[in-house]
C-alpha angles and dihedrals in degrees: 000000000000110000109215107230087220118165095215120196117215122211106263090041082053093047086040086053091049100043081062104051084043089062092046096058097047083046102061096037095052089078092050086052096058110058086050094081123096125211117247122214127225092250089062096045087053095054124110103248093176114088122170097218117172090281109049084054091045092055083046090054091046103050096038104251 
C-alpha cells in the first residue's frame, strides 16, 4: 500500500484562510479609497438636489401619488 503524503485543507481551516485573505485586501485597498473623495462646499450641500422632470411626475402618476 502506498500512503499519499497529501496536506489536506478542512473546511474551517479553508473559510479561516479566506477570511484572511479577505482583511488583507480590504486592508490594503482602504488607503486607496480615501483619497478618492472629494470634498463638497457649502454651496453645494445647500443646493436643491430634488428636481420633478417628466418622469418623476409620470412614475407618480402612475403610481398614484
Amino acid at each position: 500500500m502506498k500512503q499519499q503524503d497529501k496536506t489536506t485543507v478542512g473546511r474551517r481551516e479553508f473559510l479561516r484562510v479566506l477570511g484572511a485573505g479577505a482583511g488583507l485586501a480590504a486592508a490594503t485597498a482602504a488607503p486607496l479609497a480615501t483619497e478618492a473623495v472629494a470634498a463638497e462646499t457649502d454651496a453645494e450641500k445647500k443646493k436643491a438636489r430634488y428636481r420633478e422632470t417628466d418622469h418623476v411626475k409620470t412614475f407618480y402618476r402612475v403610481n398614484r401619488y
